[in-house]
C-alpha positions in Angstrom: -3.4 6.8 11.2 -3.7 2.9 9.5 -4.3 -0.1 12.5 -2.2 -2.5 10.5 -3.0 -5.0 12.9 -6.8 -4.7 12.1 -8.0 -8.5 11.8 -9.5 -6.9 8.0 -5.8 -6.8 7.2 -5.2 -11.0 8.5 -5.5 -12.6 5.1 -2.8 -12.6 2.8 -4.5 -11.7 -0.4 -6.1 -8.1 1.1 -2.6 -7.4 2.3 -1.5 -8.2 -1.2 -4.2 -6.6 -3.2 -4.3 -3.3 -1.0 -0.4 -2.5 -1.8 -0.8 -3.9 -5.3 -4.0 -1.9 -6.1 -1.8 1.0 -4.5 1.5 0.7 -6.5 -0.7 0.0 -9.9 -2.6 3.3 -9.2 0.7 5.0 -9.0 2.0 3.8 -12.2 -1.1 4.5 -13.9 -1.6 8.5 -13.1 2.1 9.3 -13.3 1.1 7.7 -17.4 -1.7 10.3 -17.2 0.7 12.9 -16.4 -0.2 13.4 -12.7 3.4 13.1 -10.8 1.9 14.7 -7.5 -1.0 11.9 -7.6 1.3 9.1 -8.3 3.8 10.0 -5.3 0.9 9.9 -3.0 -0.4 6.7 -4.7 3.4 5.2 -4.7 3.6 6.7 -1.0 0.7 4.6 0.6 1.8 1.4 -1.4 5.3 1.6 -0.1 3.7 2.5 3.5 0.9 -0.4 3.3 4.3 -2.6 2.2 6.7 -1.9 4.7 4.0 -2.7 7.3 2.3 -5.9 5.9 5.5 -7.3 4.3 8.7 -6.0 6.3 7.6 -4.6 9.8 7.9 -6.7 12.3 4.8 -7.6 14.9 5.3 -7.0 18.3 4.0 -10.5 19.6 
């Protein structure tokens, strides 16, 4: 579904600011009351995460 290995994703700061934007959109609509919003939202931030952070490349 994502290319993680997209040269988009090569800087540090998109990597950062894509799961950060992510996990901070989660935490805001589960404070608007919107639990099924902010499990998707928490979803794709722990997704974008495990693969920029954690995953390792196959080089």
């Amino acid at each position: 579904m994502f290319n993680f290995d997209h040269p988009f994703y090569r800087p540090l700061w998109r990597r950062i600011a894509i799961t950060g934007f992510c996990l901070v959109w989660a935490v805001f609509e589960f404070a608007q009351g919107a639990p099924v919003w902010a499990m998707i939202f928490a979803g794709l931030g722990a997704l974008t995460g495990y693969h920029f952070f954690v995953a390792k490349k196959g080089d």
